[in-house]
C-alpha positions in Angstrom: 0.0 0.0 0.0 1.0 3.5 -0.8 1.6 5.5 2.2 1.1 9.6 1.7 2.3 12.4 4.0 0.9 15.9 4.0 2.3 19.0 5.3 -0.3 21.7 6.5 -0.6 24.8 8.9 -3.8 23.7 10.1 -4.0 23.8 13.7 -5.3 20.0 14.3 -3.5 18.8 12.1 0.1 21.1 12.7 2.1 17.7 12.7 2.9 15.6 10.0 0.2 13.6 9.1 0.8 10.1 8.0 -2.0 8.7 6.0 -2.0 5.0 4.7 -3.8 4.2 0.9 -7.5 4.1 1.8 -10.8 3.4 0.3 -12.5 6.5 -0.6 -15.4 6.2 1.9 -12.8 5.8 4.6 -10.9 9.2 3.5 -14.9 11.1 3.6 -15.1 9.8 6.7 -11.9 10.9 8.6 -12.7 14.0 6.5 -16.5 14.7 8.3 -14.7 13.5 11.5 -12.1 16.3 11.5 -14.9 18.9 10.3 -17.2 18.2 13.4 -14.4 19.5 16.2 -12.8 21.7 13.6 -13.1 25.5 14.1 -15.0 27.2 11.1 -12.0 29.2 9.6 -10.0 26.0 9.3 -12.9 24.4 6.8 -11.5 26.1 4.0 -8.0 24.1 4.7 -9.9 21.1 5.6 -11.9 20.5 2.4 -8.2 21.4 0.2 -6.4 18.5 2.2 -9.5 16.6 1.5 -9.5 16.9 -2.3 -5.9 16.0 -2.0 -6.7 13.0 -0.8 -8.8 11.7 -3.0 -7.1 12.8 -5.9 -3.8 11.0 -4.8 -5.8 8.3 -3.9 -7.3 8.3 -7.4 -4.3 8.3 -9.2 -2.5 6.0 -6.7 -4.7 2.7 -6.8 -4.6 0.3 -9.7 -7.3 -0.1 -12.7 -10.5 -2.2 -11.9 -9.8 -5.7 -12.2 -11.5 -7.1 -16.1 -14.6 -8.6 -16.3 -14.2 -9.8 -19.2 -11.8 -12.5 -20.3 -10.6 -10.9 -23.4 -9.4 -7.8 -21.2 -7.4 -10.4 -19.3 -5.8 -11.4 -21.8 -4.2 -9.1 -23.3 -3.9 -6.3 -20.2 -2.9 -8.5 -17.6 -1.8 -12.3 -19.1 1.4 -11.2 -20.7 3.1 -9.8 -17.4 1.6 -12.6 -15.6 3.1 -15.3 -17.6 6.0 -13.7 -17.9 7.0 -14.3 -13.9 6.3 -17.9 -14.2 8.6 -21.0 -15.8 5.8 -22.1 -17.6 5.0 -22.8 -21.6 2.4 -21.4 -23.5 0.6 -24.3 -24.1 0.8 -24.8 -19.9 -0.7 -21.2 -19.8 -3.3 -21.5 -22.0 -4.2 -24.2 -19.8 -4.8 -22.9 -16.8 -5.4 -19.2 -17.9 -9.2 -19.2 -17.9 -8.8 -20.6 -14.1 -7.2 -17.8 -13.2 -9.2 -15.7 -14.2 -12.1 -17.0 -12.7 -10.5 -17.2 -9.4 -9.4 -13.9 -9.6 -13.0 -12.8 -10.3 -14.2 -14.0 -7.3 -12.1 -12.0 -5.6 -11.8 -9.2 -7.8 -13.3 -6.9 -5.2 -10.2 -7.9 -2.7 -7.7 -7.1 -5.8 -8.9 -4.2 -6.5 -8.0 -2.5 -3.0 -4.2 -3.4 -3.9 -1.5 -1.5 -6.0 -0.4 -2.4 -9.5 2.5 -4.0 -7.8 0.5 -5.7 -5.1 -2.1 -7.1 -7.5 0.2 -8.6 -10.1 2.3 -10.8 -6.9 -1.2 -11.6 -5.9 -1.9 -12.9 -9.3 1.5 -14.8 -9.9 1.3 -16.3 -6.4 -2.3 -17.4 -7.4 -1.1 -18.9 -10.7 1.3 -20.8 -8.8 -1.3 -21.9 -6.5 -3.5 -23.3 -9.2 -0.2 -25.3 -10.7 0.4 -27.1 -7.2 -2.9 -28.0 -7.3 -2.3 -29.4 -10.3 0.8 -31.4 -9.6 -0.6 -32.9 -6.0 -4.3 -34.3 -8.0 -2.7 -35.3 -11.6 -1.9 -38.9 -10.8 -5.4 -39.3 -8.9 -6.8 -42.3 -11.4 -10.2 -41.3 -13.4 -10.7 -45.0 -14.8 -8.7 -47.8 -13.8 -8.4 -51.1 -12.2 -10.9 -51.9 -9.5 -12.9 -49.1 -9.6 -16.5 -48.4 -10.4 -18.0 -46.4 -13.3 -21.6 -45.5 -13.2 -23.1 -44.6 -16.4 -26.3 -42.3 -17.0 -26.8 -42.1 -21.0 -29.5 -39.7 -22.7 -32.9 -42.1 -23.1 -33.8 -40.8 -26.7 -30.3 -40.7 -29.1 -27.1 -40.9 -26.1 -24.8 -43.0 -26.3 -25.5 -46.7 -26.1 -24.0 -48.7 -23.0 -21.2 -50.1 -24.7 -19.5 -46.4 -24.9 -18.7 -46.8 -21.7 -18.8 -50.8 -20.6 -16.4 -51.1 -23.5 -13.8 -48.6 -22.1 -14.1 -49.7 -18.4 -13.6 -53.2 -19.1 -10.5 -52.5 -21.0 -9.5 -50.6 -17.8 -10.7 -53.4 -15.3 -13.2 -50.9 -14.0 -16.3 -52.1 -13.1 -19.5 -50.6 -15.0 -22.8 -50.0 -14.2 -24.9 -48.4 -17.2 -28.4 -46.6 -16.8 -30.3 -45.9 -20.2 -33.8 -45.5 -20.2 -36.0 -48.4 -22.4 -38.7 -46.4 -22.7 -40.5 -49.8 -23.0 -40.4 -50.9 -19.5 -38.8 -48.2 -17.7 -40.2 -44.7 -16.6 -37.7 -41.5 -16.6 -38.5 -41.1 -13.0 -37.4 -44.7 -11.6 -33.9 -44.8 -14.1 -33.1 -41.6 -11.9 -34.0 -43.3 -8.9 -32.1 -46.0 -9.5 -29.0 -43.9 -10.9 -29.2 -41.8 -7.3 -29.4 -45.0 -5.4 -26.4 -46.6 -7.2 -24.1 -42.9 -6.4 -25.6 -43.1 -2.9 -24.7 -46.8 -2.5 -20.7 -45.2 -4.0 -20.9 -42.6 -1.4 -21.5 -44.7 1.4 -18.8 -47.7 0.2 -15.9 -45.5 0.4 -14.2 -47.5 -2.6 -13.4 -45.8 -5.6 -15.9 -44.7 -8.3 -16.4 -42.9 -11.2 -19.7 -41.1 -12.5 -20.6 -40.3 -16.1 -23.3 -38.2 -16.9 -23.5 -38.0 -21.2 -26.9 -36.0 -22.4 -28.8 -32.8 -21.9 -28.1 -30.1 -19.1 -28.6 -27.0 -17.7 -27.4 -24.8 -14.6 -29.9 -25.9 -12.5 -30.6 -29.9 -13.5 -29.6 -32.9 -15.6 -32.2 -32.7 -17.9 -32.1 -35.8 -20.1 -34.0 -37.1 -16.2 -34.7 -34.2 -14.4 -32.8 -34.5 -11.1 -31.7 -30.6 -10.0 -28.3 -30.2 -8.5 -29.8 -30.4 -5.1 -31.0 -33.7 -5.1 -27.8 -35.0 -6.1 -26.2 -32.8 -3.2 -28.4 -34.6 -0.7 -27.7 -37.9 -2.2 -23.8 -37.5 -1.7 -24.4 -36.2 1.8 -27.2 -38.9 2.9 -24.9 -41.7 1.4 -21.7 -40.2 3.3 -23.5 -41.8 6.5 -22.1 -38.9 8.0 -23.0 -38.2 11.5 -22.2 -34.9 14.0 -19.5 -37.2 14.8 -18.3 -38.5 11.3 -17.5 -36.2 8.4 -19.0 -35.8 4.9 -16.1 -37.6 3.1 -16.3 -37.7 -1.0 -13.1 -37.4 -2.0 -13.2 -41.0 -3.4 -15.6 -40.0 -5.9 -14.8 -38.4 -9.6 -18.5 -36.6 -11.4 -17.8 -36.4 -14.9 -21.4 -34.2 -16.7 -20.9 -33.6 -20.3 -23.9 -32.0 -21.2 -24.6 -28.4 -21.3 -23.7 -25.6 -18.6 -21.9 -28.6 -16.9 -19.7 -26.1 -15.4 -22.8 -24.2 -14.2 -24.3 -27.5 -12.8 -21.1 -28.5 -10.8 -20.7 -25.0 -9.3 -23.6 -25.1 -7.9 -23.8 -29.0 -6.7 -20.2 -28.2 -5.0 -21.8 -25.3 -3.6 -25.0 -26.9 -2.6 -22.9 -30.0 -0.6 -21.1 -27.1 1.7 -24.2 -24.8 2.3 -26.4 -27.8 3.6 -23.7 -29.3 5.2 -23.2 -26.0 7.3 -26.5 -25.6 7.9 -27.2 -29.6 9.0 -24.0 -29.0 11.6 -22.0 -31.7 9.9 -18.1 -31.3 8.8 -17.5 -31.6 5.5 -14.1 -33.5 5.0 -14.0 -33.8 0.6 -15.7 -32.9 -1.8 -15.7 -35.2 -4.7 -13.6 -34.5 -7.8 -15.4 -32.5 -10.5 -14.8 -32.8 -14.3 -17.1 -30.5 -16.6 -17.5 -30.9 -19.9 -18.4 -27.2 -20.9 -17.1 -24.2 -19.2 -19.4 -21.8 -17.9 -22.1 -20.6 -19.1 -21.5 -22.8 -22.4 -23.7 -24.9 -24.2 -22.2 -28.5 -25.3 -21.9 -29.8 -28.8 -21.8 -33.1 -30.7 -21.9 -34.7 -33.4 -25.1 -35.7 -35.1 -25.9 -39.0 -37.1 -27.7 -42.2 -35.7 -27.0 -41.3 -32.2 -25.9 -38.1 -30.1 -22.0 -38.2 -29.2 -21.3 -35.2 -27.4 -17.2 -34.0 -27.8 -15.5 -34.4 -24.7 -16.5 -38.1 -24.4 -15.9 -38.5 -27.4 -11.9 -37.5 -27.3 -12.4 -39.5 -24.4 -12.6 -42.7 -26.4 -10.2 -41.5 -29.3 -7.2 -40.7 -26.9 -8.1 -43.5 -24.3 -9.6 -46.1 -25.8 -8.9 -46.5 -29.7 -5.4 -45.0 -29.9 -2.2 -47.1 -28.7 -0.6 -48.1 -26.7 -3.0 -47.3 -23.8 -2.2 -46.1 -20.2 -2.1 -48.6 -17.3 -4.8 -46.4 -16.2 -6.5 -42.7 -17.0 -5.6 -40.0 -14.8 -6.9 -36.9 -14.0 -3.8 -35.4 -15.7 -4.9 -37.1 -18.2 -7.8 -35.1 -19.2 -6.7 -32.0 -18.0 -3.4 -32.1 -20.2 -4.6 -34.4 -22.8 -8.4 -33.8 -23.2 -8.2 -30.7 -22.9 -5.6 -30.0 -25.4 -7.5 -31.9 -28.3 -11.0 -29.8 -27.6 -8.8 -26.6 -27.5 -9.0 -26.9 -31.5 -13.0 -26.7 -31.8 -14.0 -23.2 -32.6 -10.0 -22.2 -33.0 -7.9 -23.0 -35.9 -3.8 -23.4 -35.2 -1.6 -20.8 -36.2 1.3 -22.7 -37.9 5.0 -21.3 -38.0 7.2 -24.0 -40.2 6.7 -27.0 -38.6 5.4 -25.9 -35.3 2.1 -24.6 -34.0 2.5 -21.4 -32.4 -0.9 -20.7 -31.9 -4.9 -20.5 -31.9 -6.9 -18.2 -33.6 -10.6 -17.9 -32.7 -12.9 -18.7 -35.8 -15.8 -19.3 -33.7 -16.4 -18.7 -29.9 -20.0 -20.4 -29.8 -17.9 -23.9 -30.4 -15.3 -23.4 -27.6 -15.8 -25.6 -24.6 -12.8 -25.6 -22.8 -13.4 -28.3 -20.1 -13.4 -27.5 -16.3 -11.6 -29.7 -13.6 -12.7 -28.7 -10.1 -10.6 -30.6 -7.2 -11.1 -30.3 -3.6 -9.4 -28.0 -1.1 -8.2 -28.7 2.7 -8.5 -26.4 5.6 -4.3 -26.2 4.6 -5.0 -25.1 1.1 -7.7 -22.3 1.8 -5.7 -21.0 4.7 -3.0 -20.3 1.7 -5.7 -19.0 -0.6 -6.7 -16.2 2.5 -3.3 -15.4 2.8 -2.3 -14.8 -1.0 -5.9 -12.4 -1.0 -5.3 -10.4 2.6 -8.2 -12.0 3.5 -9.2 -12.9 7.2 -8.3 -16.0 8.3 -12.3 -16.6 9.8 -13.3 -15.3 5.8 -15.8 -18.6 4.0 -14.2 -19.9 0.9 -15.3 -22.8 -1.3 -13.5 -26.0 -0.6 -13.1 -27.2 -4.2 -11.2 -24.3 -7.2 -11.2 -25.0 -10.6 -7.6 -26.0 -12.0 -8.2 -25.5 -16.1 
């Protein structure tokens, strides 16, 4: 913070006056505090100090912090990337992250100094890469663990898409697809709940796949809202006052519109009614989004609906070789992620290398979101990179590009 000293032959103020960078409110306010015990030919030098303070305040304090992600980009990207030993490509990655995180705090940002606020952002950046390194090797589909499937009942994917690619994995699959024949909507997503409840409460490793039609506030290929999903997690936690809400075993994968959207506010949902039903929440599971936010998901058309992201799924994972001993969540945040980088972009090619993306059309950008949870340790650090108070609520999961 910028610290400002005035010299003035005021008689309450006839010492040197040493007063810290402050929001503006603050200066008014020591301003009317001075004027109330002030005598009345001192007002004149009163309200000069006063407009000296705000106008050094003014010019002191850094720009707003953008809104927009374009504005990020290009006004404050290039000096961040420039303090970190990181590639392009590795930016790129992790650069929409940022910004989001910085969003959420933009008010917090915007009280520091140019200076200030581009350590803040570097130590944040580095923040989101340790995050990074400590969940990469966490296994997405492997050996032993469960996948649970819920596939769009009208043109999804069929089973196979994903009993095929667990089995070649040694996963363990359990598929629901409505038969419209014998089955209702309503009891496929009854049973779908039961069988992530029944994952919740076993404590072994699982892996959910959600492949159809979503929005912010539901899965809509079978109508179950965010919040019923957040109280099966919880309710199959078995957690008591005594035991914690632990889902860290868990990976959610939705690819299916706003998925982003709809993870935000399931992760957001878990914490809120675990606060308010007194019980300690331990993990939250891992979250992969298909879309970012506030984006719609695409596929591609023809006898059946194959939405992107699971499809690069299969092509890295499952038809190219030589496969993984297992898929990791590096994996699809390196790997996926790369491949979908190219819808709505077209490379920019310099001899033999590609040295960039240009956008041809932003309606087909996706860019998947990997949410992973945060411990008490981790959101401690996050307060003390934002100055914020170490009592201050913070959600315990951050996305990590």
């Amino acid at each position: 913070m910028y610290t400002f000293v005035y010299y003035t032959p005021v008689p309450y103020l006839s010492t040197t006056a040493a007063i810290p960078s402050t929001p503006l409110s603050q200066i008014r306010g020591l301003r009317d505090r001075i004027r109330r015990t002030m005598p009345r030919p001192c007002l004149l030098h009163i309200r000069c100090l006063s407009l000296c303070l705000i106008a050094c305040w003014t010019s002191g304090a850094s720009a707003d912090f953008p809104t927009n992600f374009d504005a990020f980009q290009s006004g404050l990207s290039p000096a961040i990337s420039a303090r970190l030993d990181v590639t392009p490509k590795h930016y790129r990655q992790i650069e929409p992250s940022l910004f989001h995180l910085c969003l959420d705090h933009a008010d917090q940002l915007d009280m520091l100094s140019d200076h200030e606020r581009l350590d803040a952002l570097v130590k944040l950046a580095e923040f989101i890469d340790r995050k990074r390194d400590a969940a990469g090797d966490a296994i997405v589909i492997g050996t032993d663990r469960s996948m649970i499937g819920l596939l769009d009942p009208a043109r999804g994917l069929e089973p196979k898409e994903i009993t095929t690619i667990a089995a070649s994995y040694g996963a363990r699959p359990t598929v629901f697809k409505q038969d419209a024949a014998t089955e209702s909507i309503r009891q496929v997503a009854d049973d779908f709940l039961a069988s992530v409840g029944k994952a919740a409460a076993d404590g072994t490793p699982a892996t959910v796949v959600v492949l159809g039609h979503g929005s912010p506030e539901e899965i809509q290929s079978y109508s179950i809202p965010f919040g019923r999903l957040a109280d099966t997690l919880i309710s199959g936690s078995g957690a008591t006052a005594e035991k914690p809400v632990d889902l860290g075993h868990l990976v959610l994968i939705c690819d299916d519109c706003y998925s982003a959207d709809f993870l935000i506010n399931l992760g957001t949902t878990i914490e809120s009614r675990c606060h308010d039903r007194s019980l300690t929440l331990e993990s939250l599971p891992v979250m992969i989004a298909g879309t970012n936010r506030d984006r719609v998901g695409h596929a591609d058309f023809g006898e059946k609906f194959v939405p992107h992201f699971w499809k690069d799924v299969i092509e890295l994972f499952y038809v190219r070789r030589p496969r993984p001993d297992a898929v990791t969540l590096r994996d699809f945040f390196e790997k996926v992620d790369n491949m979908m980088y190219g819808y709505g972009r077209a490379p920019i090619v310099q001899g033999s290398q590609v040295t960039g993306y240009r956008l041809v059309d932003p309606t087909l950008c996706q860019d998947p979101v990997f949410f992973v949870p945060l411990s008490d340790a981790d959101l401690a650090e996050l307060r003390t990179i934002l100055g914020l108070p170490a009592d201050a609520r913070l959600p315990r999961f951050l996305d990590i590009g």
